[in-house]
FIMARGU-517362 format. One record per residue (C-alpha): residue number from 1; residue in three letters; chain; x, y, z. Coordinates in nm, 2 decimals, always signed. Layout:
<sites>
+-----+-----+----+--------+--------+--------+
:   i :  aa : ch :   east :  north :     up :
+-----+-----+----+--------+--------+--------+
: NUM : ALA :  A :      X :      Y :      Z :
...
+-----+-----+----+--------+--------+--------+
</sites>
This chain:
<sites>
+-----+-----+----+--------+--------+--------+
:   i :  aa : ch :   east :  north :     up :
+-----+-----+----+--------+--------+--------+
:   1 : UNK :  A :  +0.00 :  +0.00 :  +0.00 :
:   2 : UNK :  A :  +0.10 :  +0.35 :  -0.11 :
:   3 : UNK :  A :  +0.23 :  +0.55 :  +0.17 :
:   4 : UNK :  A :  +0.09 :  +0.89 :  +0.26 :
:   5 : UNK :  A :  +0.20 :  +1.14 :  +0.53 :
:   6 : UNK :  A :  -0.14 :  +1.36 :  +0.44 :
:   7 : UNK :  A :  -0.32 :  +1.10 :  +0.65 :
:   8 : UNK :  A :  -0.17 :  +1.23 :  +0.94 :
:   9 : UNK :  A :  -0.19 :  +1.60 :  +0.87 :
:  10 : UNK :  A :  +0.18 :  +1.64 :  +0.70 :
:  11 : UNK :  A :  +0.21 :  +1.78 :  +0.36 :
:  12 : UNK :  A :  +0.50 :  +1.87 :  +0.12 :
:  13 : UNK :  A :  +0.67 :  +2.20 :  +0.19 :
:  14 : UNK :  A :  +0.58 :  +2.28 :  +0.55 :
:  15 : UNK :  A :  +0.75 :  +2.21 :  +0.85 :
:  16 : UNK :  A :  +0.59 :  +2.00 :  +1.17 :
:  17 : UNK :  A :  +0.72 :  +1.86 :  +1.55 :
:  18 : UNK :  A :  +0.75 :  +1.52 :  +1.65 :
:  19 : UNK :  A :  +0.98 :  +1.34 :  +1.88 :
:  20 : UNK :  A :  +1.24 :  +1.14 :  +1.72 :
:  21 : UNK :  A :  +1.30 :  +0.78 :  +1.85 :
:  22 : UNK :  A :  +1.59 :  +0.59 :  +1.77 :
:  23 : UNK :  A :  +1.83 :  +0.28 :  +1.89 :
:  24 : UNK :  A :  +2.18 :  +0.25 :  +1.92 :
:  25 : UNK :  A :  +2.38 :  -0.03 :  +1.75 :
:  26 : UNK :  A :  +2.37 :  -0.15 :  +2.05 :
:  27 : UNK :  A :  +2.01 :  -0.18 :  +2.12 :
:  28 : UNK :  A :  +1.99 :  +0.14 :  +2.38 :
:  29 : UNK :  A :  +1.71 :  +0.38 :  +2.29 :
:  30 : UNK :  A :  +1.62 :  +0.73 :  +2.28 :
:  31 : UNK :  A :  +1.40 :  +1.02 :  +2.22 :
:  32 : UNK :  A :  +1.45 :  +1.37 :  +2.13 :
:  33 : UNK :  A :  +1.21 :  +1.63 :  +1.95 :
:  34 : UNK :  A :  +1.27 :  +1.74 :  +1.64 :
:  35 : UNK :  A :  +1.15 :  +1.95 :  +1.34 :
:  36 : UNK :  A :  +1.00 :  +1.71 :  +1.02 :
:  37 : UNK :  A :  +1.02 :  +1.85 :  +0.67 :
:  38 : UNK :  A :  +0.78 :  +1.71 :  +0.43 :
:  39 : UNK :  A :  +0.91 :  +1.67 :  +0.10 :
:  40 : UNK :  A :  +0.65 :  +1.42 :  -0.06 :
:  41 : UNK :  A :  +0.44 :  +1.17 :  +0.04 :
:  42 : UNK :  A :  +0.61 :  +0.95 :  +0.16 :
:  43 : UNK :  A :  +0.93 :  +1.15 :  +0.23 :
:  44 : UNK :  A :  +1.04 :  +1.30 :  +0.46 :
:  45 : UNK :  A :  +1.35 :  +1.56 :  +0.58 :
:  46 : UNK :  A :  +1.56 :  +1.68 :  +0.92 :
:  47 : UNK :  A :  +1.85 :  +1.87 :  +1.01 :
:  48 : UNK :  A :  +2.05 :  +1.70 :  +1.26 :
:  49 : UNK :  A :  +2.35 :  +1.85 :  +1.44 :
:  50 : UNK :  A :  +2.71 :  +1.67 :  +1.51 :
:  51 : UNK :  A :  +2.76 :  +1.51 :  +1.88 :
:  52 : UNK :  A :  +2.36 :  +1.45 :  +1.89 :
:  53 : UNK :  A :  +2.25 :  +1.12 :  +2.02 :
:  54 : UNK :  A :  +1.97 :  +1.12 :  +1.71 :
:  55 : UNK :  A :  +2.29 :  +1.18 :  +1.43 :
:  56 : UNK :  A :  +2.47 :  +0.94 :  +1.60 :
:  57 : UNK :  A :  +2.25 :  +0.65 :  +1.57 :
:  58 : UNK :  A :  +2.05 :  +0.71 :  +1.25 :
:  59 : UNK :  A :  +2.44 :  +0.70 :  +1.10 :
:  60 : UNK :  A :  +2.46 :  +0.37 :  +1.27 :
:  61 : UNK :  A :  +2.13 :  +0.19 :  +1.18 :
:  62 : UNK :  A :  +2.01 :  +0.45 :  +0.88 :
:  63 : UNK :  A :  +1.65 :  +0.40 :  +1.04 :
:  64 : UNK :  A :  +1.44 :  +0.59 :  +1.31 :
:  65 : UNK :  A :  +1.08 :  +0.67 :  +1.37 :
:  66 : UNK :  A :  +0.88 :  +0.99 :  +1.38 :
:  67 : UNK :  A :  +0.63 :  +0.98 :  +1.68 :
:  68 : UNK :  A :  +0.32 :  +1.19 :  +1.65 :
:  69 : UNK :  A :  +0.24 :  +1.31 :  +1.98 :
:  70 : UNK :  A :  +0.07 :  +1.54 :  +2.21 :
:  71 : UNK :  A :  +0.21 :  +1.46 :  +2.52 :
:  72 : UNK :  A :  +0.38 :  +1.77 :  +2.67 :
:  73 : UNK :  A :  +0.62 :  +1.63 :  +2.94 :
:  74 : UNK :  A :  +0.78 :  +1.38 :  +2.71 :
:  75 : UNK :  A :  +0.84 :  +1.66 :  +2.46 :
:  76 : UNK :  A :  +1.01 :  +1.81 :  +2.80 :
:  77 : UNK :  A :  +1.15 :  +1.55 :  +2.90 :
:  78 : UNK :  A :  +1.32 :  +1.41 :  +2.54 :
:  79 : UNK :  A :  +1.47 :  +1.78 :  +2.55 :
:  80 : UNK :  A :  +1.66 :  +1.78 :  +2.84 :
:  81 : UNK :  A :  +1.76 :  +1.44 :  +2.85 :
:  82 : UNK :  A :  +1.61 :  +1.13 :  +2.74 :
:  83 : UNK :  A :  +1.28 :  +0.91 :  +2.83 :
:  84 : UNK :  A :  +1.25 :  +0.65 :  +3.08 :
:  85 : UNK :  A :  +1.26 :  +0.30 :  +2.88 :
:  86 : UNK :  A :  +0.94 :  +0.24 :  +3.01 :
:  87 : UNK :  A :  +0.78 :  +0.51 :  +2.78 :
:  88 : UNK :  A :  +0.89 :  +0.27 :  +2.47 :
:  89 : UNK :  A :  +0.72 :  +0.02 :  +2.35 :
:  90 : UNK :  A :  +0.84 :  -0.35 :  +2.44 :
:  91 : UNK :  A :  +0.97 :  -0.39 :  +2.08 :
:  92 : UNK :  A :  +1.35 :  -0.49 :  +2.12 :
:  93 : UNK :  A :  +1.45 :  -0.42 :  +1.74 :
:  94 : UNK :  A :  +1.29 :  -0.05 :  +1.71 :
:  95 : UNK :  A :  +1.26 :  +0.25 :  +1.93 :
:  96 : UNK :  A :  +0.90 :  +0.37 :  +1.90 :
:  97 : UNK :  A :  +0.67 :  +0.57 :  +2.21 :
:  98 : UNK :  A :  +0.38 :  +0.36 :  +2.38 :
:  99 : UNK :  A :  +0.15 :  +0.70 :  +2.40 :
: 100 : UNK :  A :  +0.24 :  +0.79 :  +2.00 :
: 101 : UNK :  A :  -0.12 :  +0.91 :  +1.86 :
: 102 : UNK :  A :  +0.09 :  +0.81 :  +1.56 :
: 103 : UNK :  A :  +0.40 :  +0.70 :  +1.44 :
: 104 : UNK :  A :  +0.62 :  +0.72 :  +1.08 :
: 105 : UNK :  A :  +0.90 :  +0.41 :  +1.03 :
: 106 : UNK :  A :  +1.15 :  +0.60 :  +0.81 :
: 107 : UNK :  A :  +1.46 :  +0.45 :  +0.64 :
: 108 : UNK :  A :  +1.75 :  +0.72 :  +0.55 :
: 109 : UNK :  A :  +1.78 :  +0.71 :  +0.17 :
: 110 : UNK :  A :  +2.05 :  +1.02 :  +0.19 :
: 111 : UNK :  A :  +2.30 :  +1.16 :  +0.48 :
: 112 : UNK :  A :  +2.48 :  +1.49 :  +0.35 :
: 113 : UNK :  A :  +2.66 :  +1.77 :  +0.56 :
: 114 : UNK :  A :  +2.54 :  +2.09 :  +0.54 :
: 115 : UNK :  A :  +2.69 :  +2.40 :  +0.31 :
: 116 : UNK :  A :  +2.79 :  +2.65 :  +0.59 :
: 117 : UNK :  A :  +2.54 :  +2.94 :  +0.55 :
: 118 : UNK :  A :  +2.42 :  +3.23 :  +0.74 :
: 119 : UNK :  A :  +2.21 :  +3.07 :  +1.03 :
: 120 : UNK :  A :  +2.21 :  +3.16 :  +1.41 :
: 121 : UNK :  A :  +2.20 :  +2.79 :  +1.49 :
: 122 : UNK :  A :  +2.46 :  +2.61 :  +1.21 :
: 123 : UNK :  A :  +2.68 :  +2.91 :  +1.26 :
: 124 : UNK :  A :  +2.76 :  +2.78 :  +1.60 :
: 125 : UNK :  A :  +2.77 :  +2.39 :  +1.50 :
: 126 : UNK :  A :  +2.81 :  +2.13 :  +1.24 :
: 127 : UNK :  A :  +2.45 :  +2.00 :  +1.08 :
: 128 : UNK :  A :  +2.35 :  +1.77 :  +0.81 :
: 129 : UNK :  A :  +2.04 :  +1.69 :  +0.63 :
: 130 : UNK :  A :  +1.88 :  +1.34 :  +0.69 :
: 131 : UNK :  A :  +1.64 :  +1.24 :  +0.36 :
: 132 : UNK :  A :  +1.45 :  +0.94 :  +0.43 :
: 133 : UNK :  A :  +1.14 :  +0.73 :  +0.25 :
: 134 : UNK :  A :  +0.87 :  +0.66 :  +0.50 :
: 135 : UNK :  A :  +0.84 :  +0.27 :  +0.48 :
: 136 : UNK :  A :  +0.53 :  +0.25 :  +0.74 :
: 137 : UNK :  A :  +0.28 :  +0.46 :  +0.90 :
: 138 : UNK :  A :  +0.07 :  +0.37 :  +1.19 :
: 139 : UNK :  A :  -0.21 :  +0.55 :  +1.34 :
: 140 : UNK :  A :  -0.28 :  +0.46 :  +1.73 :
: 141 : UNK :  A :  -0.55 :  +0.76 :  +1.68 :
: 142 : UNK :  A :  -0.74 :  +0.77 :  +1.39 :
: 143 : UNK :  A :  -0.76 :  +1.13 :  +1.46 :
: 144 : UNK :  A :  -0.39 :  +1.18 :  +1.45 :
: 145 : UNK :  A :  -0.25 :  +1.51 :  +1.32 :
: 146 : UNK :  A :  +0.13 :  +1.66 :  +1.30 :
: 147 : UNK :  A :  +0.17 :  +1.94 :  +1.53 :
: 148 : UNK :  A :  +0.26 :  +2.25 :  +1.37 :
: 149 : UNK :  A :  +0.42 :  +2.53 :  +1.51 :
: 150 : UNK :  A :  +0.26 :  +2.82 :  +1.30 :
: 151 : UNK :  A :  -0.09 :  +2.75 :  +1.44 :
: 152 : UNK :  A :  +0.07 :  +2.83 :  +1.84 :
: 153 : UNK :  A :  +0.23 :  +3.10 :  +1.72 :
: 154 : UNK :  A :  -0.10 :  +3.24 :  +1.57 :
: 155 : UNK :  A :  -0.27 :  +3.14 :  +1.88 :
: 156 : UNK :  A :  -0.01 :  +3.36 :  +2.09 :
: 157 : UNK :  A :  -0.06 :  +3.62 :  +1.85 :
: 158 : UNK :  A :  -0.41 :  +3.65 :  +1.88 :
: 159 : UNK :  A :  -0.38 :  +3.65 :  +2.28 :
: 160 : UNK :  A :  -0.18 :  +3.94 :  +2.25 :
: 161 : UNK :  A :  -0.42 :  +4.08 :  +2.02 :
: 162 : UNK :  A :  -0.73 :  +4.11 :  +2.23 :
: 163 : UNK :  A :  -0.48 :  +4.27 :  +2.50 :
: 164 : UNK :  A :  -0.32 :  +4.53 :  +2.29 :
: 165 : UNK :  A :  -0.56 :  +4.83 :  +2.40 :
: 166 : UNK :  A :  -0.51 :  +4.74 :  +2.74 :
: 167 : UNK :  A :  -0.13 :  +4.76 :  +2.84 :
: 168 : UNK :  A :  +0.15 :  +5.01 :  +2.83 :
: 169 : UNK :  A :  +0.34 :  +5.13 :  +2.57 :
: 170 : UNK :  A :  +0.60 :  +4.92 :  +2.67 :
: 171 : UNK :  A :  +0.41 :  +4.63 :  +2.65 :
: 172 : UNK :  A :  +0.26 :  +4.70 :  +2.33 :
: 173 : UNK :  A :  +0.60 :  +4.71 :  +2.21 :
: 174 : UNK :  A :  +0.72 :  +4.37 :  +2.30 :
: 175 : UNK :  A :  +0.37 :  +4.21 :  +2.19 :
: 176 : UNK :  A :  +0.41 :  +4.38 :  +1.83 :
: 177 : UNK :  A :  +0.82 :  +4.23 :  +1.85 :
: 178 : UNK :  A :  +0.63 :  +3.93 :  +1.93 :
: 179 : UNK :  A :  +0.40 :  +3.90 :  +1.64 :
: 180 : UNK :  A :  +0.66 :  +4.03 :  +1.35 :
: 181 : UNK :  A :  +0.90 :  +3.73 :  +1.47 :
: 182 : UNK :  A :  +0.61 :  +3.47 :  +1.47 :
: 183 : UNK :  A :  +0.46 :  +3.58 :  +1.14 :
: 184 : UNK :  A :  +0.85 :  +3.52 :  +1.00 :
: 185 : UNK :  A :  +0.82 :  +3.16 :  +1.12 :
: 186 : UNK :  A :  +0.51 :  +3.14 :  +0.99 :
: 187 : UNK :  A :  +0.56 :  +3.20 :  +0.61 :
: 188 : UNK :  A :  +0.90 :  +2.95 :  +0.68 :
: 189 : UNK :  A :  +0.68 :  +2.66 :  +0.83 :
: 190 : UNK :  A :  +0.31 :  +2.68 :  +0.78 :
: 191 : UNK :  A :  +0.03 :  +2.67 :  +0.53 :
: 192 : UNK :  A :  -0.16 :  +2.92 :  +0.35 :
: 193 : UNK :  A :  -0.43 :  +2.93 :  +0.58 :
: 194 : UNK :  A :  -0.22 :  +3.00 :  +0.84 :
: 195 : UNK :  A :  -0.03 :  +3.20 :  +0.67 :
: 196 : UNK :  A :  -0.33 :  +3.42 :  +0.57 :
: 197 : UNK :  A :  -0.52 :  +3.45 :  +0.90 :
: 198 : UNK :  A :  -0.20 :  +3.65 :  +1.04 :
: 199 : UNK :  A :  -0.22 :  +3.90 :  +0.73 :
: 200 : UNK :  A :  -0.58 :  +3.97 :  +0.79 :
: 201 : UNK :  A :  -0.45 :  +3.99 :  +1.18 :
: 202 : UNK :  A :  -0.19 :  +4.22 :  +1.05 :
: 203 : UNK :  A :  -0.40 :  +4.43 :  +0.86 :
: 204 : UNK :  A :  -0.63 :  +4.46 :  +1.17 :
: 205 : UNK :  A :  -0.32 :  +4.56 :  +1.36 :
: 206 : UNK :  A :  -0.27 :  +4.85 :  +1.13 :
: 207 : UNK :  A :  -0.57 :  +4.99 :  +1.14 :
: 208 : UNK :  A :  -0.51 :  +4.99 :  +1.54 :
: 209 : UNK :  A :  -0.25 :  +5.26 :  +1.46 :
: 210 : UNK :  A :  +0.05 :  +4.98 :  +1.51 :
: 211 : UNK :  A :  +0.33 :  +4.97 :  +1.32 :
: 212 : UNK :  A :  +0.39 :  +4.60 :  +1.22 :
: 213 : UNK :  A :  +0.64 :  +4.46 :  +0.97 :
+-----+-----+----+--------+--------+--------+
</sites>
């Protein structure tokens, strides 16, 4: 059967968050959240940076799994550290999350290092670009969707909307800061819906009297 990533809210050109699970050479396995780059579907795209657990072993094995999930604390957790074993499944040959709404098996098709460019995050490190064919996708919750971070971003925006009228200058300032940074990750990671319910917020923002990018 065909794979396709649209059946779990992922389409070709924007940018979503999972948590990454993958397994040593050794069999020791770990967790760590990650931006996904659609390119197709049934492709899929990440930038991973050197002396990374997730590099590391997806050099060893050339396979990991993307887990769809809204569980907060292990995106907390999987950021400062890693998950306790007992959030994995029992599988002993893959590394996938028991509370996954949904998960993607992915097989690296394409390791390359990075072109230096101007970036404040590969500026400071050495990245490269995992490519990868999806080979399976399961859905624990027929409802399952990629989280994207454009829609938070809007959501934020719109919170600082409705208070705009009622704070200090100051404030008004750093909410307006706010909303020009979000609406730049926007256009890089979202979809045209998104992308055009913070224009009409813009415009609405302008006819305020503030002075938006």
């Amino acid at each position: 059967m065909a794979m396709d990533l649209t059946d779990i809210g992922i389409e070709e050109g924007q940018k979503y968050e999972g948590i990454y699970t993958t397994m040593s050479k050794d069999g020791v396995k770990n967790a760590a959240p990650i931006g996904i780059v659609c390119k197709g579907k049934d492709k899929l795209g990440c930038r991973l940076f050197v002396g990374t657990k997730t590099l590391k072993n997806i050099m060893e094995t050339r396979k990991y799994v993307v887990n769809i999930t809204f569980d907060p604390i292990n995106f907390v957790n999987s950021t400062i550290g890693n998950l306790d074993i007992e959030e994995f499944t029992d599988d002993e040959d893959i590394a996938i999350l028991k509370n996954a709404e949904a998960y993607v098996i992915c097989e690296v098709t394409d390791i390359r290092k990075m072109d230096p460019i101007k970036d404040h995050i590969t500026s400071n490190g050495e990245a490269y670009i995992i490519s990868s064919d999806v080979v399976k996708i399961v859905k624990n919750n027929p409802c399952a969707k990629a989280l994207n971070r454009g829609v938070f971003a809007l959501l934020e925006c719109l919170t600082n909307y409705t208070r705009l009228d009622l704070v200090s200058k100051e404030q008004q300032d750093y909410f307006i800061g706010r909303f020009n940074e979000n609406n730049r990750m926007i256009k890089r990671v979202s979809g045209p819906d998104t992308i055009k319910a913070m224009e009409i917020l813009k415009n609405s923002m302008i006819e305020k009297g503030f002075d938006v990018e």
